[in-house]
Residue frames relative to the residue before (quaternion, step in Angstrom):
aa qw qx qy qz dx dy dz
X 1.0000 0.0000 0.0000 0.0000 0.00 0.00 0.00
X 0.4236 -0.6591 0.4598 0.4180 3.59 -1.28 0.49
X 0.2706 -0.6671 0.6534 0.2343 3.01 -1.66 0.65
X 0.5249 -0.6678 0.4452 0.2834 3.00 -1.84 -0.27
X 0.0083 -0.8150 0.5527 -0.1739 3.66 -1.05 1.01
X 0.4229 -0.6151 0.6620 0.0679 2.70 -1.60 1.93
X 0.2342 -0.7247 0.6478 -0.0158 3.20 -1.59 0.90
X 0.0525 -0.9151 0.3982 0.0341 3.66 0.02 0.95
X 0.0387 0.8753 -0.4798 -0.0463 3.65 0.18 0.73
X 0.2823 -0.8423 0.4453 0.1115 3.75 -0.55 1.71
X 0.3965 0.6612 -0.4020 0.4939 3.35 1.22 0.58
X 0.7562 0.4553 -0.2121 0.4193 3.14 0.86 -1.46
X 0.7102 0.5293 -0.2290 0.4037 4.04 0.87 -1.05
X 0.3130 -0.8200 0.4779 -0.0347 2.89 -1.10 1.66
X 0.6897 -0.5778 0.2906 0.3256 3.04 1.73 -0.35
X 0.5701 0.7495 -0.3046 0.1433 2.96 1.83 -0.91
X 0.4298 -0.7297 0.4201 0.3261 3.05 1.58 -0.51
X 0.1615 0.7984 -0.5447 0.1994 3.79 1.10 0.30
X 0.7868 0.3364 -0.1427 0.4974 3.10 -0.11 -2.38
X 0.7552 0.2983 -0.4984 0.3039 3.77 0.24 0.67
X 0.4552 0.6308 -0.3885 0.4939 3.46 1.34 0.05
X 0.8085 0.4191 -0.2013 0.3607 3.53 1.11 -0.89
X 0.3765 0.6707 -0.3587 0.5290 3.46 1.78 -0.17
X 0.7481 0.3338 -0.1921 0.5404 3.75 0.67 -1.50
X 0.4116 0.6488 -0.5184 0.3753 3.44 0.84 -0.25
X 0.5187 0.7691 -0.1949 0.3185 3.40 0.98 -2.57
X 0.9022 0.2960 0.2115 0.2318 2.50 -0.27 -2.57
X 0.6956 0.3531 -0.3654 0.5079 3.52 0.94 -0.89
X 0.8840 -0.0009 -0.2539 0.3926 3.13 -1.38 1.19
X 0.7056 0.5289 -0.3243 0.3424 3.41 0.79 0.69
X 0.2336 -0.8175 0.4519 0.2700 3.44 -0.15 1.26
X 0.2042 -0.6553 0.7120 0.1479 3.93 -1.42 0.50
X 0.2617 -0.7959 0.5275 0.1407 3.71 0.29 1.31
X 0.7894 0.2998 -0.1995 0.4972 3.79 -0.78 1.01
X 0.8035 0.2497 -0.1793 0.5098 3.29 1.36 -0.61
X 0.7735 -0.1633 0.0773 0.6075 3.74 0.93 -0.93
X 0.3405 -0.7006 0.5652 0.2717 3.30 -1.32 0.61
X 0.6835 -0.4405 0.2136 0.5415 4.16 -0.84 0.31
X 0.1425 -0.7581 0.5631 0.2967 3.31 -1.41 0.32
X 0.7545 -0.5028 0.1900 0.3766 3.48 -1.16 1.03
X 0.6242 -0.4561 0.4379 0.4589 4.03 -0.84 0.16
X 0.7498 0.3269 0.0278 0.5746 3.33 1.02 -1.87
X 0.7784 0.4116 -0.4076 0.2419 2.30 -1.80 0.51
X 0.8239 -0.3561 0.0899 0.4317 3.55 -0.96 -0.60
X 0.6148 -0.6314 0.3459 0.3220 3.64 -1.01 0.48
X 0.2186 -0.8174 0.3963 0.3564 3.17 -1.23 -0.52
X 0.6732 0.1229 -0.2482 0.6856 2.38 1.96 0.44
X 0.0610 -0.8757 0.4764 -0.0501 3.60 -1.11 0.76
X 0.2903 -0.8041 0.5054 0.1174 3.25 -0.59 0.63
X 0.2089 -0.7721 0.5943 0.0834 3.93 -0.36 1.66
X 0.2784 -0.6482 0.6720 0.2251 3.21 -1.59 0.44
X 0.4258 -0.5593 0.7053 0.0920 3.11 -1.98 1.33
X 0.2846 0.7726 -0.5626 -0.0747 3.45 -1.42 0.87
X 0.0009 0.8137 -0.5800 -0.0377 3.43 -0.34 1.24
X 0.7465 0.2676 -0.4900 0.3621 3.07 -1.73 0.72
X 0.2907 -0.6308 0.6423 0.3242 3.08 -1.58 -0.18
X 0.7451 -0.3437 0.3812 0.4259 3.74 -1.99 0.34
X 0.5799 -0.2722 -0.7544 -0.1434 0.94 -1.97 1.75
X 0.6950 0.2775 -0.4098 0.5215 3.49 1.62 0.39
X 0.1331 -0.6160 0.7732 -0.0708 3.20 -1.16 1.90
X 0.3660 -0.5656 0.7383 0.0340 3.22 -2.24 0.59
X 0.0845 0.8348 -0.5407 0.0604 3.67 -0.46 0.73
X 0.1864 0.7643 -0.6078 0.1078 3.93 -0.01 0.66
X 0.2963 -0.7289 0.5415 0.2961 3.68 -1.03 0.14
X 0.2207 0.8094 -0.4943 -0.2276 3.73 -1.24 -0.99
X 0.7404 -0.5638 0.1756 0.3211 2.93 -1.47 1.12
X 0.0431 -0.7095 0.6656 0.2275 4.08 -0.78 -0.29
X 0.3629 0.7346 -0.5720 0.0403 3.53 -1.27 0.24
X 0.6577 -0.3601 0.2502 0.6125 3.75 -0.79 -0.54
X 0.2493 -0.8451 0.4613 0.1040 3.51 -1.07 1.16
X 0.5244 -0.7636 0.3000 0.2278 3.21 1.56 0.72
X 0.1452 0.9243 -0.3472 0.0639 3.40 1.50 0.20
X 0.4763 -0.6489 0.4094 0.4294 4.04 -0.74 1.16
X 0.7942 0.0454 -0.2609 0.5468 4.02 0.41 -0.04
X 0.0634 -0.8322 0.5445 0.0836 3.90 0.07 0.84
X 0.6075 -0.6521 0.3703 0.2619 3.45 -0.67 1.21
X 0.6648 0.5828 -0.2563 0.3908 3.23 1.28 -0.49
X 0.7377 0.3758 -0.2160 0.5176 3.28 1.19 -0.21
X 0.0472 0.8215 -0.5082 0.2541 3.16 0.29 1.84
X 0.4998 -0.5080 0.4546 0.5343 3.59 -1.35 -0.27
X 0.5385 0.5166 -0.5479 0.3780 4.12 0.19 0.55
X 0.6315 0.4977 -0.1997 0.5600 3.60 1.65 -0.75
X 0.5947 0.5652 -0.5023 0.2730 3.36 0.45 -0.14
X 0.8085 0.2492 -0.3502 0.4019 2.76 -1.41 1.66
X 0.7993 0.1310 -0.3002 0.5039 3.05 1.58 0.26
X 0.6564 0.2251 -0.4120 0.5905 3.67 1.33 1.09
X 0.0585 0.7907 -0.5942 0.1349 3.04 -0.47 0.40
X 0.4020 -0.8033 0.4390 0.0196 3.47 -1.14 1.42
X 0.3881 -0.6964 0.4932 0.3480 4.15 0.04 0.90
X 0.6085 -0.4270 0.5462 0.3860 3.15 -1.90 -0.57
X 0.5944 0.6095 -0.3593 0.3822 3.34 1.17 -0.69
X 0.4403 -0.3995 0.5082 0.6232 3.57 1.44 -1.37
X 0.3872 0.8267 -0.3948 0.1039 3.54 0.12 -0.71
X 0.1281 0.8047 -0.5680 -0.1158 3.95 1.08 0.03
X 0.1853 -0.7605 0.6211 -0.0391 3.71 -1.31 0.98
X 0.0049 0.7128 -0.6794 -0.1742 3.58 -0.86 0.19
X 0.3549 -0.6766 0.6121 0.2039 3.27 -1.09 1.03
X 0.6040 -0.6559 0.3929 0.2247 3.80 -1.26 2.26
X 0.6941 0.5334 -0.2429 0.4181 3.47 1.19 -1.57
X 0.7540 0.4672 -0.1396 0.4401 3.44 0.33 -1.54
X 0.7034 0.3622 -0.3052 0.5301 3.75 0.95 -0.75
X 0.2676 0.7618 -0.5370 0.2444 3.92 0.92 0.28
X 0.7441 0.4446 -0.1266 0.4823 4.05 -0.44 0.50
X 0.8448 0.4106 -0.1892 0.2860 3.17 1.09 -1.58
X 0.1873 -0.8758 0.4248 0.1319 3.66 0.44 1.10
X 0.5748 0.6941 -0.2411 0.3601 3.45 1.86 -1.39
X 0.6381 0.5653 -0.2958 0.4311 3.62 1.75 -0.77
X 0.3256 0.7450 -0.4424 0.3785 3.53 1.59 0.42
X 0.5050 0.7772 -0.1155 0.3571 2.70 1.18 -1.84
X 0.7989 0.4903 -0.2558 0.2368 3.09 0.10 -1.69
X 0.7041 0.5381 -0.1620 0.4340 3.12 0.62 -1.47
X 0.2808 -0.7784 0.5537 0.0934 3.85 -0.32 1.45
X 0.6915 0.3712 -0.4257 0.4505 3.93 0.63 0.56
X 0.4470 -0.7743 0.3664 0.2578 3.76 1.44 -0.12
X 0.2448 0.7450 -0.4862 0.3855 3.15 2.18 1.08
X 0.5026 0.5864 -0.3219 0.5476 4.18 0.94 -0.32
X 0.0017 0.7185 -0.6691 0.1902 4.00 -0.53 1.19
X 0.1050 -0.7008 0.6995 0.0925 3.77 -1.60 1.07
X 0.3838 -0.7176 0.5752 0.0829 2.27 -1.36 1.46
X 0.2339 -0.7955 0.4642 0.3113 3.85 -0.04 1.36
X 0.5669 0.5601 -0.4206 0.4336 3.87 0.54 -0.72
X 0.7045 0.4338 -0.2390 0.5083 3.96 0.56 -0.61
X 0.1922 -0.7300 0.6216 0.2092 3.31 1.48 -0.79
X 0.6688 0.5138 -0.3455 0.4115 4.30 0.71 0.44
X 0.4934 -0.5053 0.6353 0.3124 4.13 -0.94 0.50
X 0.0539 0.6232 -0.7801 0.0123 3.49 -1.33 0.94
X 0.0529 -0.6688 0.7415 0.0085 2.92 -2.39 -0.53
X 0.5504 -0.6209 0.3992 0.3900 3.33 -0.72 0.67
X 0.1588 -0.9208 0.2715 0.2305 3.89 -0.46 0.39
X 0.4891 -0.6450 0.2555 0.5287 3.12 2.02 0.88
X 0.6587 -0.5354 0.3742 0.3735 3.60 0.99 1.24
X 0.2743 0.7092 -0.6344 0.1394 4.42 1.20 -0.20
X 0.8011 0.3233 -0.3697 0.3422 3.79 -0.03 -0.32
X 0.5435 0.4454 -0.4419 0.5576 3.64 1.43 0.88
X 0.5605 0.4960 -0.4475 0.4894 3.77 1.10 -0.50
X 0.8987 0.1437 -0.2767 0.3084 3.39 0.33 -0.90
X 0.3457 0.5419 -0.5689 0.5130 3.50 0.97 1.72
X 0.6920 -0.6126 0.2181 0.3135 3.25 1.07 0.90
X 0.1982 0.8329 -0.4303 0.2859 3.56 2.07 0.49
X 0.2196 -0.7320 0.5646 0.3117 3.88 -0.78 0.54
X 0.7284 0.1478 0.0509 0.6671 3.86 0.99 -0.11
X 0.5000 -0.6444 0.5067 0.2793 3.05 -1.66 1.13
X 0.7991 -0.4170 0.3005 0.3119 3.47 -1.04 -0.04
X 0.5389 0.6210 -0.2695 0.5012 3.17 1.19 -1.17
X 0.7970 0.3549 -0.2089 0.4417 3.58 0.40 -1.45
X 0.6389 0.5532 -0.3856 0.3703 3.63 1.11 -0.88
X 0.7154 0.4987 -0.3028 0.3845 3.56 1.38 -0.78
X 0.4072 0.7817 -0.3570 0.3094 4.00 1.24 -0.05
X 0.1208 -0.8135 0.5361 0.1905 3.23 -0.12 0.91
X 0.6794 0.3995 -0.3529 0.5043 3.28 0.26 -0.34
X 0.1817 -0.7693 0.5388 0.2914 3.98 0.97 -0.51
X 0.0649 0.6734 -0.6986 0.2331 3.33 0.70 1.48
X 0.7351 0.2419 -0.2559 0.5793 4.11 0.68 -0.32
X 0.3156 -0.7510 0.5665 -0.1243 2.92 -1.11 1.57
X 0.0410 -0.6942 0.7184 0.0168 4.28 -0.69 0.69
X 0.2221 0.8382 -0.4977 0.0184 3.18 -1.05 1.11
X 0.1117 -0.8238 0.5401 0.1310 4.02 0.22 0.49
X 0.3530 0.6669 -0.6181 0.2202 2.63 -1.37 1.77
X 0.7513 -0.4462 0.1093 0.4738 3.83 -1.20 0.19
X 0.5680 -0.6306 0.3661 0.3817 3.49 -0.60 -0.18
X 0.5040 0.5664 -0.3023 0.5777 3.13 1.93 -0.40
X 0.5011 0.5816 -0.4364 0.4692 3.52 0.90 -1.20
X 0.7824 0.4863 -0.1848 0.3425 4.00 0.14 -1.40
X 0.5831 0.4948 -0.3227 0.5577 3.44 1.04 -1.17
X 0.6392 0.5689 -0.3107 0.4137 3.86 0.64 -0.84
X 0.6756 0.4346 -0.2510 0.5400 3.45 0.90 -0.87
X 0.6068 0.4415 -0.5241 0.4028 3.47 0.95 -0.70
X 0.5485 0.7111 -0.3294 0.2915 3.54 0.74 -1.89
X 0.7636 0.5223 -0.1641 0.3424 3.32 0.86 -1.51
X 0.6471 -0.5408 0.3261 0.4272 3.30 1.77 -0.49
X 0.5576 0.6966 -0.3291 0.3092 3.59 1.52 -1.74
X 0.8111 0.1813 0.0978 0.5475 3.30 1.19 -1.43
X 0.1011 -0.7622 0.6248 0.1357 3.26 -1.43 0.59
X 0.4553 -0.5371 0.6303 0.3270 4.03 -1.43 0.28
X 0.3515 -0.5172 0.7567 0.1909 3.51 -1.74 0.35
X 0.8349 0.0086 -0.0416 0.5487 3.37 0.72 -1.08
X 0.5294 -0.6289 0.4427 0.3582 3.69 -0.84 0.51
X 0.8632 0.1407 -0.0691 0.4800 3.45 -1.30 1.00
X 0.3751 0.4393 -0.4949 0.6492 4.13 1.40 0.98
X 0.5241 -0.6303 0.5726 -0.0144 3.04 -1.89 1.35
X 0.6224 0.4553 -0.3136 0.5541 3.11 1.96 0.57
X 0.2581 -0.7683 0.5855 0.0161 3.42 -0.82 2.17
X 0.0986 -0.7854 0.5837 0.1806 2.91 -1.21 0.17
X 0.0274 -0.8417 0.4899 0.2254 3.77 -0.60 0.38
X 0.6935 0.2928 -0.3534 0.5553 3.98 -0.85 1.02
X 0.1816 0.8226 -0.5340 0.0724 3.81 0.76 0.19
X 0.5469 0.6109 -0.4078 0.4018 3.76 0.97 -0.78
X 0.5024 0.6125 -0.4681 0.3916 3.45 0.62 -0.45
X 0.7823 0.3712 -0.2031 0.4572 3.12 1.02 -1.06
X 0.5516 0.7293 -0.2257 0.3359 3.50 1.46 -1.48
X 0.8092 0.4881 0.0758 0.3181 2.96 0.88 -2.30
X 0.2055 -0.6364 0.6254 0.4020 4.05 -0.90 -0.13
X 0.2475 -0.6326 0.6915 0.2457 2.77 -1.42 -0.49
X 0.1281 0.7715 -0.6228 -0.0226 4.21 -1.37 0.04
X 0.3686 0.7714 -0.4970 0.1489 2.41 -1.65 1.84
X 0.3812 -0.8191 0.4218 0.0761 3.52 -0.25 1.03
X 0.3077 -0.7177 0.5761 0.2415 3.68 -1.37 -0.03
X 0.5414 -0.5452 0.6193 0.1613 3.20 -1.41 1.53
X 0.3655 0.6602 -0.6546 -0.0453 3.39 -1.33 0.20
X 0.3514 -0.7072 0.5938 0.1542 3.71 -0.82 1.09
X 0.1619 -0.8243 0.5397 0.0550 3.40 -1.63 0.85
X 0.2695 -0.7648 0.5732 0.1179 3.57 -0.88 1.47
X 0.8887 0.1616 0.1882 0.3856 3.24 -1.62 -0.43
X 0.7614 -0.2841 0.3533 0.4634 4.12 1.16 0.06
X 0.7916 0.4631 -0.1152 0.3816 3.42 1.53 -1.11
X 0.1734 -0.8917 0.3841 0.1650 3.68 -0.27 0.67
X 0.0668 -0.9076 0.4052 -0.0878 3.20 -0.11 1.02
X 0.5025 -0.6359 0.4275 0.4004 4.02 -0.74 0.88
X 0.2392 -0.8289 0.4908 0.1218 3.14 -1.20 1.45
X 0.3918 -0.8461 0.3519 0.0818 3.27 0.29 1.67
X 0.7771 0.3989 0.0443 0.4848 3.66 -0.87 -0.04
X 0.7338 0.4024 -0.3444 0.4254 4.07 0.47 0.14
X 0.4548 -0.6743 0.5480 0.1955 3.49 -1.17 0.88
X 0.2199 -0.6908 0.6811 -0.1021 2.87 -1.47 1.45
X 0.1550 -0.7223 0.6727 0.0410 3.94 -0.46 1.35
X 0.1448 -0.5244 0.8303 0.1211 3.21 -1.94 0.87
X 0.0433 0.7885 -0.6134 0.0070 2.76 -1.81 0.55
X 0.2083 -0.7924 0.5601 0.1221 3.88 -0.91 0.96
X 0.7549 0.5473 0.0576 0.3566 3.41 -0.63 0.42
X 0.3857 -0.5632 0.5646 0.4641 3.21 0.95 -1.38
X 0.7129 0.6288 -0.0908 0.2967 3.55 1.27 -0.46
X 0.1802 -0.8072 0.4549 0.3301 3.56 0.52 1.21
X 0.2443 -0.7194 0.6435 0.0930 3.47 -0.88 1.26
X 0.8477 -0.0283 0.0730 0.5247 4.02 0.23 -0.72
X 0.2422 0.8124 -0.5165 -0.1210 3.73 -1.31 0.06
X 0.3401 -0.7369 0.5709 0.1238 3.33 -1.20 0.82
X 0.5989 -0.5292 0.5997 0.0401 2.69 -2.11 0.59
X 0.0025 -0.8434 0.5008 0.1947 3.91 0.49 0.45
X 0.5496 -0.7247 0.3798 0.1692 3.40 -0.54 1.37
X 0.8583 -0.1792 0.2214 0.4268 3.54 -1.49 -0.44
X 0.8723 0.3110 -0.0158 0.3770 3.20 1.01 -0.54
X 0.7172 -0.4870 0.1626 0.4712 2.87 2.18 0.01
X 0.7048 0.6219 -0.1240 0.3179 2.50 1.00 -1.75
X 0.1427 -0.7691 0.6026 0.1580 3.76 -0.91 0.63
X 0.0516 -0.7377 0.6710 0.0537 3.98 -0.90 -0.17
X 0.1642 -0.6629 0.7198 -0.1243 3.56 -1.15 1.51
X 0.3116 0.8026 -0.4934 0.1234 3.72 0.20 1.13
X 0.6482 0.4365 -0.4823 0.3959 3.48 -0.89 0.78
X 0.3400 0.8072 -0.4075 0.2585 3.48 1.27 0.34
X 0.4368 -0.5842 0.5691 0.3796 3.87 -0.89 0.22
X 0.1771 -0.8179 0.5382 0.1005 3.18 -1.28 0.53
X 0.6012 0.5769 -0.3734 0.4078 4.05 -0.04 -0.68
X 0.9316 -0.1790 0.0127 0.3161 3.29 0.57 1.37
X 0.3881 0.7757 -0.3539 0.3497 3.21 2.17 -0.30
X 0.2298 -0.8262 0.4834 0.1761 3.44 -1.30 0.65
X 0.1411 0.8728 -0.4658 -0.0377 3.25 -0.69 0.80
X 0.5276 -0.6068 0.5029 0.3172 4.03 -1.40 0.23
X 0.1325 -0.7494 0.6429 0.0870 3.42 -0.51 0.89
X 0.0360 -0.7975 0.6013 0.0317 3.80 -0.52 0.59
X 0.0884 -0.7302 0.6775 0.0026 3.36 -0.65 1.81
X 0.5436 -0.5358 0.5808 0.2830 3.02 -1.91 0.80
X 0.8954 0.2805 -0.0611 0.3403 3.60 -0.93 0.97
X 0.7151 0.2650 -0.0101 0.6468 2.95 1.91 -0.28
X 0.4364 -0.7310 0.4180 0.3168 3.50 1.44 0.20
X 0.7484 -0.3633 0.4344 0.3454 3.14 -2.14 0.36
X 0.1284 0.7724 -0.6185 -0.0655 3.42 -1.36 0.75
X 0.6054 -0.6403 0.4168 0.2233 3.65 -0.87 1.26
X 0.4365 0.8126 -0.3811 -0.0620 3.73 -0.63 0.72
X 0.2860 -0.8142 0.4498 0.2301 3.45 -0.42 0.78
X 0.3868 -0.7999 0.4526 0.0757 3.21 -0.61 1.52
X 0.1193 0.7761 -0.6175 0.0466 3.92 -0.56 0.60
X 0.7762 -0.3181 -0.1245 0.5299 3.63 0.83 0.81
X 0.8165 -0.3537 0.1249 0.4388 3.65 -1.40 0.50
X 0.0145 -0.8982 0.4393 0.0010 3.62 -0.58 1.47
X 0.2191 -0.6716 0.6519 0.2757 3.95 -0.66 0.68
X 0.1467 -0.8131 0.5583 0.0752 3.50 -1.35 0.73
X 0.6645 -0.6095 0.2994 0.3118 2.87 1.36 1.31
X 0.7145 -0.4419 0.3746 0.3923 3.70 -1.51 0.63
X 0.0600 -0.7920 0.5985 0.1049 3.90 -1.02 0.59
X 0.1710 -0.7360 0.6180 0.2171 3.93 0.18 0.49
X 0.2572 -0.7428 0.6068 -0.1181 3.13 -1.21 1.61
C-alpha cells in the first residue's frame, strides 16, 4: 500500500517559516477528536525548521531543514508498552491516541530523534500528526506542504519500493534509515566546502584575479578544479570534512597542504 512522505528540498527553503506557523495555526487550541488533543501556545514545536551555517565571512553558506515526526517503517514508539495507545496506519501514519496516552510521560522517551513533546497542561505525549484528520477529509496534502512557496516541502504517497528506488537512484537521500522523511540537496548540510580569493597585484594596485585555475587534490589525485570567477573567488564544495586531507594547488603561489575539519575560507592569496 502507499504510504505517506515528506520530501525536503534544502535548496528550495527560505526560511519563511510558513509550514510552522501553519501546524500551530491546526493545532493550538484545537481539538482533532481521535487524532490530537491542542498543542500548547508555548513551548516546543512540532515542527521546525534548523539553520545550517558553514563557512565563515565573507563566504558563508546558509540553508535550513525541516525536523519533525518522521513516521518511520518500524517506529520505536510503537511497542508492546504502547499498545493501544500508538499505533501506526497503512498509510504510515504514526498516531498517539489524546485519551489513552493521558499519564504517559515515558512515551517521550521512546522516540530516538526527540520528534514526541509533553504537553504538561494535558499531562499527554504529542507530535505533529501529518495533518491524518485533514487527509482523511479528503485533503490532497497536509498543510505544511500546501503552504510552501517555493515547495521546498514536499507530501507525497507512494510504495516504499517506489522511494528506496529514488533513493538508490541518487534523487533522494535519508537522514535516518527506514523514516518517511527525504530529503533532497542535504550536502549543504552534510558537506564542507573550501575557498578563498585570488587577487593579483600591479603597479601598488590590487585587483580580482579573474579567470585562473585552481586544482584540489586527495592523495596525489586531482579530485576537482575551478575557475575563480569575476571576483576571484574559488569554492571546492561537497567535500568531507572532520579532518580530511587535501592539496590545494594555486596558480602563482604554489601547492598548499590542508586538513579540512569543517567548511573553510582561506582568506585573500596574492598571486
Amino acid at each position: 500500500m502507499s504510504k505517506w512522505n515528506l520530501i525536503f528540498d534544502a535548496d528550495r527553503c527560505n526560511n519563511c517559516n510558513n509550514c510552522i506557523l501553519v501546524v500551530k495555526d491546526e493545532y493550538v487550541g484545537n481539538a482533532h477528536e481521535g487524532y490530537s488533543a491542542p498543542m500548547p501556545e508555548t513551548g516546543t514545536l512540532w515542527l521546525t525548521v534548523t539553520r545550517h551555517e558553514r563557512g565563515t565571512a565573507p563566504m558563508i553558506d546558509v540553508s535550513h531543514y525541516v525536523e519533525t515526526c518522521m513516521n518511520c517503517r518500524n517506529p520505536a514508539c510503537v511497542n508492546d508498552q504502547t499498545a493501544g495507545i500508538v499505533s501506526q496506519r497503512e498509510d504510515g501514519i504514526v498516531l498517539i491516541d489524546p485519551a489513552a496516552a493521558k499519564g504517559r510521560k515515558d512515551i517521550v522517551g521512546m522516540c530516538p530523534h526527540g520528534n514526541i513533546h509533553w504537553n504538561e497542561k494535558a499531562q499527554i505525549p504529542q507530535k505533529w500528526t501529518w495533518d491524518a484528520h485533514l487527509l482523511d477529509a479528503g485533503w490532497k496534502e497536509p498543510r505544511p506542504s500546501q503552504v510552501c512557496p517555493t515547495r521546498a516541502l514536499v507530501a507525497e504517497k507512494a510504495e516504499d519500493a517506489t522511494m528506496e528506488a529514488r533513493v538508490a537512484a541518487g534523487e533522494l537521500s535519508q537522514r535516518v534509515p527506514g523514516a518517511r522523511l527525504y530529503d533532497r540537496n542535504f550536502d549543504r548540510v552534510t558537506t564542507s566546502f573550501l575557498g578563498g580569493t585570488l587577487v593579483r597585484s600591479a603597479d601598488g594596485i590590487e585587483d580580482c584575479a579573474e579567470g585562473l585555475t585552481v586544482t584540489l587534490r586527495k592523495d596525489g589525485a586531482v579530485i576537482a578544479t575551478q575557475e575563480t570567477d569575476a571576483f576571484g573567488e574559488f569554492k571546492f564544495d561537497g567535500l568531507a570534512g572532520k579532518g580530511e586531507a587535501y592539496e590545494l594547488v594555486i596558480p602563482g603561489a604554489g601547492p598548499r597542504d590542508i586538513v579540512l575539519k569543517t567548511s573553510t575560507y582561506i582568506g585573500v592569496i596574492a598571486v
